[in-house]
One Martini backbone bead per residue (centre of mass of N, CA, C, O) as a GRO file, in nm:
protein
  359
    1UNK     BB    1  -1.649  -0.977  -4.378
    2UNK     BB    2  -1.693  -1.280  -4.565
    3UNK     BB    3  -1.403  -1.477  -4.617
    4UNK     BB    4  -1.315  -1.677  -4.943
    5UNK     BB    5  -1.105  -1.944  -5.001
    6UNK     BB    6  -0.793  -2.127  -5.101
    7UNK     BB    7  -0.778  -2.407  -4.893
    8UNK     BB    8  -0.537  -2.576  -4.712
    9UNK     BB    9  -0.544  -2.907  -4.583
   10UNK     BB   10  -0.428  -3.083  -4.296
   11UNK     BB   11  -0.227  -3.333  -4.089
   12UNK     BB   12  -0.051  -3.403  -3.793
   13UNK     BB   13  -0.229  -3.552  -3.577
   14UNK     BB   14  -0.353  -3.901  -3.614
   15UNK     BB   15  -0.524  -4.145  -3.361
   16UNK     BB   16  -0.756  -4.407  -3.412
   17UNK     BB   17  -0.575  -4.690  -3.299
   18UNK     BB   18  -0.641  -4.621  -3.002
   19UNK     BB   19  -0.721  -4.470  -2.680
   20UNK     BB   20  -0.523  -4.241  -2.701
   21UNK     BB   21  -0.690  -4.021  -2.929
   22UNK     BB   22  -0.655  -3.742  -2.787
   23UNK     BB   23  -0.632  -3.428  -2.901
   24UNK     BB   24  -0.528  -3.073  -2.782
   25UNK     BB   25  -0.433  -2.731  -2.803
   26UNK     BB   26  -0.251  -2.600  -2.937
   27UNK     BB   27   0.098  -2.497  -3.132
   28UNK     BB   28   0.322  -2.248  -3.299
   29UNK     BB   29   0.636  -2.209  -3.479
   30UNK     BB   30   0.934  -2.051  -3.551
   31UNK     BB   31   1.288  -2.050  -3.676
   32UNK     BB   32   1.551  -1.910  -3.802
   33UNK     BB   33   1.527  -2.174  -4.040
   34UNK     BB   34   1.192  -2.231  -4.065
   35UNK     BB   35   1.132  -2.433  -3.853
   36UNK     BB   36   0.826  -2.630  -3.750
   37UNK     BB   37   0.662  -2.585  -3.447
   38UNK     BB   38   0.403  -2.841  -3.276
   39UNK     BB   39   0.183  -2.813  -2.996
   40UNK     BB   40   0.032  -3.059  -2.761
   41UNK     BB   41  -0.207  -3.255  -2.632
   42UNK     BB   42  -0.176  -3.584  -2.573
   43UNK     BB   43  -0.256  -3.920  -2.512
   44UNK     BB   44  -0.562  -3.936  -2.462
   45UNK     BB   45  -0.935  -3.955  -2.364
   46UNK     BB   46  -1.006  -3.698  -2.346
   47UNK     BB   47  -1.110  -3.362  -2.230
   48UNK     BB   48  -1.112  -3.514  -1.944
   49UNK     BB   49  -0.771  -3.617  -1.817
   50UNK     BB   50  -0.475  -3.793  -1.655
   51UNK     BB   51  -0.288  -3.810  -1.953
   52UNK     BB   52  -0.154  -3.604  -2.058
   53UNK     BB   53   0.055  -3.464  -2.287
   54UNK     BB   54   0.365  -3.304  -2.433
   55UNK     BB   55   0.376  -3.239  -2.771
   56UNK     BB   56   0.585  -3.285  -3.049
   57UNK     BB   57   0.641  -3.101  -3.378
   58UNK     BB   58   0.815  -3.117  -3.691
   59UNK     BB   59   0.887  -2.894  -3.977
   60UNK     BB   60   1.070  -2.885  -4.317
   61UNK     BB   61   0.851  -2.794  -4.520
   62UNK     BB   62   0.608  -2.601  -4.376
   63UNK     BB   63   0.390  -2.866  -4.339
   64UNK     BB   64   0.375  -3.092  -4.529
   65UNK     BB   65   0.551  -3.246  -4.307
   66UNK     BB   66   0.572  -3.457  -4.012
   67UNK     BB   67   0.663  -3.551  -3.744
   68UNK     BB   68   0.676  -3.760  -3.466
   69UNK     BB   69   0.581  -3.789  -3.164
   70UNK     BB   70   0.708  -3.595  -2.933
   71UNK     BB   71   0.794  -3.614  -2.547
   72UNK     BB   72   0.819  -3.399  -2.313
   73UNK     BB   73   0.586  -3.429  -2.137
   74UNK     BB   74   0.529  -3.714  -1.818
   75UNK     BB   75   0.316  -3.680  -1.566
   76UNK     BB   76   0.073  -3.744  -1.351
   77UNK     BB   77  -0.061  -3.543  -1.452
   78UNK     BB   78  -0.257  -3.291  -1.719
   79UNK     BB   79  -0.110  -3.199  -1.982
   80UNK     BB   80  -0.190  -2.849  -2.094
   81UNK     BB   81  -0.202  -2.628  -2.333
   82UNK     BB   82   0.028  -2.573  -2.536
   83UNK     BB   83   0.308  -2.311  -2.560
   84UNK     BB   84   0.534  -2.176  -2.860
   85UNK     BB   85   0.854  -2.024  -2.876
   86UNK     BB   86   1.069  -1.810  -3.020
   87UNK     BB   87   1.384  -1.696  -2.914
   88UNK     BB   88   1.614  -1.799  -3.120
   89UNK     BB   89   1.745  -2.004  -3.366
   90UNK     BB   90   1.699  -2.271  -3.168
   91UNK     BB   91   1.524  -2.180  -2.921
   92UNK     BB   92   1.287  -2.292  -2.743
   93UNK     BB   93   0.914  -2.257  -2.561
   94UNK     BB   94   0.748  -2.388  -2.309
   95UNK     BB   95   0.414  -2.422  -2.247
   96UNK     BB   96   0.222  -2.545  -1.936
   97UNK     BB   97  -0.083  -2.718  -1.748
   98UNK     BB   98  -0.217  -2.835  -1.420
   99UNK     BB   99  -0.406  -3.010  -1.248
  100UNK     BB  100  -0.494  -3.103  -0.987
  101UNK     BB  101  -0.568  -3.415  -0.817
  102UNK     BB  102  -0.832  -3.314  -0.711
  103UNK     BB  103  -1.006  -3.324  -0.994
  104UNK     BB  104  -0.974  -3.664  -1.028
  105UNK     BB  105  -1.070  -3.698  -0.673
  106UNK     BB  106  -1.328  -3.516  -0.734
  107UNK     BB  107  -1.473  -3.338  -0.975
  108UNK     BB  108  -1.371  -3.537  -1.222
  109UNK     BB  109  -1.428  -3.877  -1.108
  110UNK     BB  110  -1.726  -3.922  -1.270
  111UNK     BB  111  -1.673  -3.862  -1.550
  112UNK     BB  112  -1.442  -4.035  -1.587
  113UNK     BB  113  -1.553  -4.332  -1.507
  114UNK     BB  114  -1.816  -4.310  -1.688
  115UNK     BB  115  -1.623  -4.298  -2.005
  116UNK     BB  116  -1.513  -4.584  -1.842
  117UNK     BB  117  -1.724  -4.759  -1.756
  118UNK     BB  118  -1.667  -4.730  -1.404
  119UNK     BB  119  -1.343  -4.768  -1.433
  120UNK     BB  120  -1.060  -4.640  -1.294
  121UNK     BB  121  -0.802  -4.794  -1.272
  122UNK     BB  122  -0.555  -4.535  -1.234
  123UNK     BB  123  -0.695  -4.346  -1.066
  124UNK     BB  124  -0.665  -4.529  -0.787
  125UNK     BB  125  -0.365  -4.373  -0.771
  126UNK     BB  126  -0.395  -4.066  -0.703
  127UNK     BB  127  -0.387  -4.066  -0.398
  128UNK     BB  128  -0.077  -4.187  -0.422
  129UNK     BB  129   0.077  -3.910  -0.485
  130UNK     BB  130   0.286  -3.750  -0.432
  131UNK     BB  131   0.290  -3.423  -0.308
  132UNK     BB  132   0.443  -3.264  -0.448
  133UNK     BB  133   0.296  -3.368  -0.741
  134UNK     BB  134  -0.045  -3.257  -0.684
  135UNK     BB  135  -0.053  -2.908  -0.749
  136UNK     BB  136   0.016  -2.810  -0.985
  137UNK     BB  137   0.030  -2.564  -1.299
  138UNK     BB  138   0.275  -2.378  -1.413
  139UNK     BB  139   0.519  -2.409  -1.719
  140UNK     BB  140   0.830  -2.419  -1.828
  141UNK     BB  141   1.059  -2.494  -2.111
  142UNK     BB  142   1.387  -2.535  -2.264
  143UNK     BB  143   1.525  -2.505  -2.566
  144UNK     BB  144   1.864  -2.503  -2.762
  145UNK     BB  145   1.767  -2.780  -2.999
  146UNK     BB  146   1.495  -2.809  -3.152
  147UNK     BB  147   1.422  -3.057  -2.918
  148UNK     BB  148   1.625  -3.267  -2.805
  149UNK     BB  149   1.647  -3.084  -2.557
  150UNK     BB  150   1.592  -3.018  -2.179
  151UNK     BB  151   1.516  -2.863  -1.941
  152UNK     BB  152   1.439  -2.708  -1.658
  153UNK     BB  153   1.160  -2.691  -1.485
  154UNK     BB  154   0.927  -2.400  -1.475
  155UNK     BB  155   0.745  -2.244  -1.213
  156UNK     BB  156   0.491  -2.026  -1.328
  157UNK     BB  157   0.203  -1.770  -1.210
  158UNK     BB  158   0.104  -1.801  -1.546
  159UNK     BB  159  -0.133  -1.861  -1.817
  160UNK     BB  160  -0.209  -2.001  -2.135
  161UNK     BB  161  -0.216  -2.123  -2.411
  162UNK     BB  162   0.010  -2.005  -2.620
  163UNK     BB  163   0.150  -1.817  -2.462
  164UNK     BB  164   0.432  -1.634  -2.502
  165UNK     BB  165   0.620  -1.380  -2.616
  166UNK     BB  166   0.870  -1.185  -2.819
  167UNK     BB  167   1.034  -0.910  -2.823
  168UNK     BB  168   1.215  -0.689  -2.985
  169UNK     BB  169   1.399  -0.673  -2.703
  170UNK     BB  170   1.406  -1.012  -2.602
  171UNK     BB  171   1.165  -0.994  -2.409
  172UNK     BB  172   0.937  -1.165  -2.228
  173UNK     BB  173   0.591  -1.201  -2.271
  174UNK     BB  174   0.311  -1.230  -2.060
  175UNK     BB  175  -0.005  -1.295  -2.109
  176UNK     BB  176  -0.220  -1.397  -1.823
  177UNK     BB  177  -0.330  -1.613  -1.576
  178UNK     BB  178  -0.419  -1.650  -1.231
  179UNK     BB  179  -0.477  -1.980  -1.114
  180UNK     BB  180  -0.273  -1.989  -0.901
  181UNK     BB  181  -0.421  -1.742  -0.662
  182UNK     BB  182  -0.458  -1.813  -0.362
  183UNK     BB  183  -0.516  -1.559  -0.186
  184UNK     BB  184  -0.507  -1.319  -0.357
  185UNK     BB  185  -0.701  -1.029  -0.390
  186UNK     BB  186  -0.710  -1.127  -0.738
  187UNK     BB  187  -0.819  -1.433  -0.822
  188UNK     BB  188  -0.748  -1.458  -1.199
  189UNK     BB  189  -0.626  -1.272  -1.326
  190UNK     BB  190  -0.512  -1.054  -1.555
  191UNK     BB  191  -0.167  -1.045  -1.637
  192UNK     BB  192   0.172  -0.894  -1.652
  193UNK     BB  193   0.482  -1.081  -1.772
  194UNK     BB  194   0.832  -1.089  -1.720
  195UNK     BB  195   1.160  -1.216  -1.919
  196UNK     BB  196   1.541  -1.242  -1.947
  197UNK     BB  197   1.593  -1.573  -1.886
  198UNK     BB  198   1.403  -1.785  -2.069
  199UNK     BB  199   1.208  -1.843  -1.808
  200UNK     BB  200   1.336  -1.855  -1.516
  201UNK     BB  201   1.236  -1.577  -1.420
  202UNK     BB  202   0.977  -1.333  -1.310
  203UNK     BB  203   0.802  -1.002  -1.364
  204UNK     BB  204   0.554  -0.795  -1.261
  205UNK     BB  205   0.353  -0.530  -1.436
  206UNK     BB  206   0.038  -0.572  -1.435
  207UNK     BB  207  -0.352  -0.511  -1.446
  208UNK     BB  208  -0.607  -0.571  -1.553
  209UNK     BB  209  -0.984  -0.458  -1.577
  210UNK     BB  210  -1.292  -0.572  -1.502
  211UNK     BB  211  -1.606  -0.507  -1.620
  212UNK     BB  212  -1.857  -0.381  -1.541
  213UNK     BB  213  -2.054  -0.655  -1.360
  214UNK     BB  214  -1.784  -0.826  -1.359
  215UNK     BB  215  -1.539  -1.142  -1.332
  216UNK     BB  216  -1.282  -1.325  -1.378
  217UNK     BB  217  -1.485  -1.572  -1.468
  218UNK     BB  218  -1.507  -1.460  -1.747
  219UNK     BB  219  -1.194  -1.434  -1.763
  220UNK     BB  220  -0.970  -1.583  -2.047
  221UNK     BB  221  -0.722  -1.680  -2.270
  222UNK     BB  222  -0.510  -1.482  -2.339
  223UNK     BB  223  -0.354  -1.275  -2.604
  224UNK     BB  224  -0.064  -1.101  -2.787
  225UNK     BB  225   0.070  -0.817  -2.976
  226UNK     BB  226   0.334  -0.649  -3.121
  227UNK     BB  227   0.389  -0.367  -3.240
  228UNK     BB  228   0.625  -0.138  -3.407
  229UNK     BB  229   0.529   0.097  -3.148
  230UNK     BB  230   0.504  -0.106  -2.880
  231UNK     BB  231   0.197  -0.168  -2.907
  232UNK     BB  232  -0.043  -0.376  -2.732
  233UNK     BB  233  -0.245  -0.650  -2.816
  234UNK     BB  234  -0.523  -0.743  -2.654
  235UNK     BB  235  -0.710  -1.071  -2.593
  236UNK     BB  236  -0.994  -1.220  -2.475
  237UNK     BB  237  -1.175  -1.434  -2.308
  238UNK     BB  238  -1.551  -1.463  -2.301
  239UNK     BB  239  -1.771  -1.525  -2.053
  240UNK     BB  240  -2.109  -1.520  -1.957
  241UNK     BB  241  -2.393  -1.324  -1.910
  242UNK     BB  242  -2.224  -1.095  -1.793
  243UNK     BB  243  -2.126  -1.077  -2.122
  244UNK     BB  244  -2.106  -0.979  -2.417
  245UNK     BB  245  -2.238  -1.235  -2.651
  246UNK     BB  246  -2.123  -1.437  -2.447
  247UNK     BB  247  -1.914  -1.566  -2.664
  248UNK     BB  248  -1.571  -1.410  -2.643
  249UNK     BB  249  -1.426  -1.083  -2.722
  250UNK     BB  250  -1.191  -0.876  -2.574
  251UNK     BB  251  -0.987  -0.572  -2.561
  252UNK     BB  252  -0.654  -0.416  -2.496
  253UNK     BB  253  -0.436  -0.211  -2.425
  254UNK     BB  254  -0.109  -0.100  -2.439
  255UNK     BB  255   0.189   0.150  -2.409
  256UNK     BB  256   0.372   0.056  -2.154
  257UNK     BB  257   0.465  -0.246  -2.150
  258UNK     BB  258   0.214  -0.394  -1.938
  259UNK     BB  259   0.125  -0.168  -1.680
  260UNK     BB  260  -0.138  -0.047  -1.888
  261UNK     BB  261  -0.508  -0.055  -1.956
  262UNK     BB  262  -0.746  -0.093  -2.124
  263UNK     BB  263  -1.088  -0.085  -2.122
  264UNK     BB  264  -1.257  -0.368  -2.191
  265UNK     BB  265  -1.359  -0.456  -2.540
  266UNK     BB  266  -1.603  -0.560  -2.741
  267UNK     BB  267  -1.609  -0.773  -3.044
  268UNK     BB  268  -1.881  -0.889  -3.131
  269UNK     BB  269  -1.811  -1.225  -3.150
  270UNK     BB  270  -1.862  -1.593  -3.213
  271UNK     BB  271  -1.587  -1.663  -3.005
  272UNK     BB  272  -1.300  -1.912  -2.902
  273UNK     BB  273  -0.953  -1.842  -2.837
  274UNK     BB  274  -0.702  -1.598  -2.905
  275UNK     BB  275  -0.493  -1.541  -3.187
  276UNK     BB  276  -0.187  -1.335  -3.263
  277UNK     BB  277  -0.063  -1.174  -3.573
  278UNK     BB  278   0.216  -1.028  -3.728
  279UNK     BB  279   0.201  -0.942  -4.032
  280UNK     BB  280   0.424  -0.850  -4.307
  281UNK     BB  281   0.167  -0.658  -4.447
  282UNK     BB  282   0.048  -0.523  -4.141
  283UNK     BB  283  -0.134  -0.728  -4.029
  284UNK     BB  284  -0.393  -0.879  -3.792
  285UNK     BB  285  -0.401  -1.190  -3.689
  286UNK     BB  286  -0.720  -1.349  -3.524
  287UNK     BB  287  -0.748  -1.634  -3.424
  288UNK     BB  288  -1.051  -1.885  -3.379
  289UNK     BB  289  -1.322  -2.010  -3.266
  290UNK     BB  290  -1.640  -2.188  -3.352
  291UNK     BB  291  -1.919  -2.279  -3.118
  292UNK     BB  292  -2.146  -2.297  -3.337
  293UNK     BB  293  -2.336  -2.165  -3.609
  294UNK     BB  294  -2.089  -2.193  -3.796
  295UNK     BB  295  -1.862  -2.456  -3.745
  296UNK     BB  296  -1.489  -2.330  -3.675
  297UNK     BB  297  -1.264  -2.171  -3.846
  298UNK     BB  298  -1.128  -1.822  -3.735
  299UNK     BB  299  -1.045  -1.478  -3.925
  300UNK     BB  300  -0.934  -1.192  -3.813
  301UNK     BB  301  -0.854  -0.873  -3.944
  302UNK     BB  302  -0.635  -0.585  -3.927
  303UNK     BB  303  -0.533  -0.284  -4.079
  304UNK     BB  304  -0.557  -0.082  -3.811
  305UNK     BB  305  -0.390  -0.227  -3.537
  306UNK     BB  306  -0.729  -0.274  -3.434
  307UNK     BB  307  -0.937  -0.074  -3.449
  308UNK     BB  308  -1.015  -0.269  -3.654
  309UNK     BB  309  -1.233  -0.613  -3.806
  310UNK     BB  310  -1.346  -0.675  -4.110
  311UNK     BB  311  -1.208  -0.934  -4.173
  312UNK     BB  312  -1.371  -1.291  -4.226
  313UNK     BB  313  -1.216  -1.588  -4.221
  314UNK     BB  314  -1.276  -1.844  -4.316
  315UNK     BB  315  -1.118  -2.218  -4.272
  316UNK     BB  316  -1.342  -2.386  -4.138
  317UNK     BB  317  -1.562  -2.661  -4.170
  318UNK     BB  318  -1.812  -2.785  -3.932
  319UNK     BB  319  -1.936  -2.968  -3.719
  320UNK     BB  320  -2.047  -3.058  -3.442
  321UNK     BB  321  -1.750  -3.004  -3.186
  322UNK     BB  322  -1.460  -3.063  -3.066
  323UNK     BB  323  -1.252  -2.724  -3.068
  324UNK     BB  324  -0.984  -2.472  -3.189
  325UNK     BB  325  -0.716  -2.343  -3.060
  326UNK     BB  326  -0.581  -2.147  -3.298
  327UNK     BB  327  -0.292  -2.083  -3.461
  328UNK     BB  328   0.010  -1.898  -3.599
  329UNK     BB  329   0.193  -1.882  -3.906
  330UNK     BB  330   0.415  -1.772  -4.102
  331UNK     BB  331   0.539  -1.780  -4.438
  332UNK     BB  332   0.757  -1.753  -4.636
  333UNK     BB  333   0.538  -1.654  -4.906
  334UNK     BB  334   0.273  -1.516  -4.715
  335UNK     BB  335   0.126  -1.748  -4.561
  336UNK     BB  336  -0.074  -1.923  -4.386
  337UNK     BB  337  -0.044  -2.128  -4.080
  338UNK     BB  338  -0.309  -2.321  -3.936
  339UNK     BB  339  -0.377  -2.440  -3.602
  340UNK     BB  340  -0.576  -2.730  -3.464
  341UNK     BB  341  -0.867  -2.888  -3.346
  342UNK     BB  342  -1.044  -3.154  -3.461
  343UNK     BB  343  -1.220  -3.365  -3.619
  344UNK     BB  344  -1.139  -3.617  -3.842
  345UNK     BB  345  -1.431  -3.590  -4.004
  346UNK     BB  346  -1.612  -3.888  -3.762
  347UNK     BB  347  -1.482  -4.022  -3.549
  348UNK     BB  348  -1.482  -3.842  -3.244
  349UNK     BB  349  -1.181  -3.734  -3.236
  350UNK     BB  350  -0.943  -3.526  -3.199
  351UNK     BB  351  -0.748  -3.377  -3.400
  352UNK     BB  352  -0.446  -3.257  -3.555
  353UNK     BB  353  -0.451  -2.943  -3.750
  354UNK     BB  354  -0.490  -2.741  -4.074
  355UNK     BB  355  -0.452  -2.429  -4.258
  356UNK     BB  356  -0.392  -2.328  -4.560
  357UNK     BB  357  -0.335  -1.924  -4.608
  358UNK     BB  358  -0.471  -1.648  -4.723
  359UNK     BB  359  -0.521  -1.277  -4.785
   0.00000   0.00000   0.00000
């Protein structure tokens, strides 16, 4: 069922007066004290491109107001896809990856200067990045300080956008792709693992099986939620002619703590990719984006665990644009505010925005 209420929008992060204004794949999370905080890839020049930054907003009134934008990372390379936890108090973990160099200086080489009207400009300088510095990958790193003060980055075996979740047990659990897993048995995998220290080291728990007839390169950018009775539910992007429904989502259980996964089925959904919280009121909602007619942002609920998604909240609709990748945070009232990329009004470029909401 598809369900309308009186919803409040606003932004948190658009710079329409830069050449650097596009922003895009957001995350959010809350600390003990009600800050929220939201990261996001920004100052940015497109969709690909070398020049991404992990960028911070903080917000102590709920949303209605956030700070100025904080550069968490800046390295050679493009950094994507920010996902944030807390952790604690006010310790929060960010997680992002970059592409190596080589898709640069060769796969999207000729898209990034077409965009640039043919000049080069500083990409003519990516041959010459240091070798450490080259090879991209997945990475975190993890404030004790609500953001003011960040460790060192630690690179870790897979990514996905909204990164790792906090289990009742104080445990790290990360689902997520092996995107740089070269050379390996199963290239690709979408695998669970944990890290009891914050993200310093992690352990390999399991692998989830792809569904006859596909391929790990149909399936992307998982996010995972735990139950009250320790039942895992992962959500996951899938695309491509060999998946049920070309664009979509199919779902897997875990009940062993992320060591083994039920066989993956489709959700049967117009759109992707998922992130998912427990609702206070015991629902879960899973927001993901929609790039067809009508395109936006969408909530399903489930009311009995996942076993079904009956309810279909409209969030927000927009024309055709690039857009979604929507995170979820409860309020205090019991309001949901969920974040997202999309653009503002007709502009052109996407900027970070939001949308306050109930169930």
């Amino acid at each position: 069922m598809e369900i309308r209420n009186q919803n409040e929008h606003g932004i948190i992060w658009h710079n329409p007066d830069s050449f650097f204004r596009y922003n895009g794949w957001p995350s959010v999370c809350k600390d003990d004290e009600g800050t929220l905080y939201a990261v996001c890839s920004g100052f940015r020049v497109s969709h690909i491109c070398p020049f991404g930054k992990t960028v911070l907003f903080k917000s102590w009134d709920e949303g209605k107001t956030w700070s100025i934008p904080m550069i968490i990372n800046d390295t050679y390379l493009d950094d994507r896809d920010a996902g944030v936890v807390c952790l604690g108090g006010k310790t929060i973990l960010v997680t992002w990856f970059c592409h190596p160099v080589t898709n640069y200086t060769g796969r999207y080489n000729d898209a990034i200067r077409g965009a640039w009207g043919g000049s080069g400009g500083v990409l003519d300088m990516y041959s010459t990045i240091p070798e450490k510095f080259s090879h991209g990958g997945s990475f975190v790193r993890v404030s004790h300080d609500g953001g003011m003060t960040w460790g060192d980055t630690v690179q870790i075996p897979i990514s996905t956008p909204h990164g790792p979740i906090l289990l009742k047990n104080g445990t790290i659990l990360y689902l997520g792709k092996e995107h740089f897993s070269e050379g390996r048995e199963n290239p690709d995998v979408i695998s669970t693992w944990v890290s009891t220290d914050e993200g310093t080291t992690w352990s390999k728990l399991g692998e989830l099986t792809a569904p006859e007839g596909t391929s790990w390169k149909n399936f992307h950018e998982p996010h995972v939620v735990e139950l009250d009775n320790g039942r895992l539910v992962g959500i996951i992007r899938a695309e491509g002619p060999e998946v049920a429904y070309g664009f979509t989502m199919y779902q897997s259980i875990s009940d062993d703590g992320g060591r083994t996964w039920t066989d993956m089925v489709p959700m049967g959904v117009c759109g992707s990719p998922p992130h998912l919280i427990k609702h206070s009121s015991g629902a879960l909602v899973l927001v993901y984006g929609r790039r067809a007619e009508p395109f936006g942002e969408r909530a399903l609920v489930s009311r009995d665990n996942g076993e079904t998604w009956a309810d279909d909240y409209i969030l927000c609709e927009t024309s055709p644009c690039d857009l979604g990748y929507p995170c979820s945070v409860e309020l205090s009232d019991g309001s949901i505010l969920t974040v997202y990329y999309q653009q503002y009004e007709k502009d052109g470029f996407p900027s970070i925005l939001y949308t306050k909401w109930k169930l």
